[in-house]
N, C-alpha and C positions, 0 to 999 in steps of 0.2 A: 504494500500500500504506500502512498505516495500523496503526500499532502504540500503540495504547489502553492509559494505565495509569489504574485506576478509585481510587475513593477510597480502596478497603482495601490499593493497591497492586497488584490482580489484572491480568495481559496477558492483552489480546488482540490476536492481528494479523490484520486485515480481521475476519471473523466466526469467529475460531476462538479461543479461548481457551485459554493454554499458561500454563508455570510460569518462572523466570527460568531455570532447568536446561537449559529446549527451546527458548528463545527465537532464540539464534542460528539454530538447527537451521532452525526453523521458517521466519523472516526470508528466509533462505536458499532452501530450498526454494521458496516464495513468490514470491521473485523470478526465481528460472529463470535465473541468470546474465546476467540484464536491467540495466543501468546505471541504475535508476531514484531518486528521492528516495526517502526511507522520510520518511513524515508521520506526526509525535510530536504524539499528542493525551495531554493529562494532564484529571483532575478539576482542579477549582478547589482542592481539598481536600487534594491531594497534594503533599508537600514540593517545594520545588525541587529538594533533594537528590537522592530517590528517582528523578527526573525524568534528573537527570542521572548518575545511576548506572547507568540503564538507557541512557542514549543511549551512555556509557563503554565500555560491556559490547560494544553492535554497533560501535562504533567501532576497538573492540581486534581485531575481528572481521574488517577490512575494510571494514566499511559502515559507511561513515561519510558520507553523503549528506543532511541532513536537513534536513526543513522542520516548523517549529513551527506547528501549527493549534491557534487561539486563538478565542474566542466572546466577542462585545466584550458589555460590561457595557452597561445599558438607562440603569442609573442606578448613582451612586457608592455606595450602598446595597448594591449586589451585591459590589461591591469590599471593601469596609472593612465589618465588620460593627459595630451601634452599638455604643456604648458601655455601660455596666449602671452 
């Protein structure tokens, strides 16, 4: 399972898209009472913060299992944007 936060901050878990309101709900459902990781993909673009307010939120929840999926950068270019 796979809980997606996009650049505007928007969830979704696997292909269904919810609000932080139905997040647990959903998380939940999803898993089926299955002991499994939950995989935390964020945008490049989104705070840490937001990032970890949401992993908070399932973790207050019980589920607190998680694996951080990361997209390795090609070039340091993608990392650091230039300078102006």
């Amino acid at each position: 399972m796979t809980v997606s936060i996009g650049e505007r901050g928007e969830l979704q878990v696997d292909d269904v898209m919810t609000t932080r309101g139905q997040l647990v709900l959903l998380v939940r459902q999803q898993l089926s009472g299955e002991d499994r990781p939950i995989h935390i993909r964020g945008d490049r673009r989104v705070s840490y913060g937001a990032v970890a307010d949401d992993m908070t939120t399932l973790s207050k929840a019980g589920l607190g299992k998680f694996m951080l999926s990361l997209e390795i950068a090609s070039s340091p270019s993608e990392i650091v944007p230039e300078r102006k």
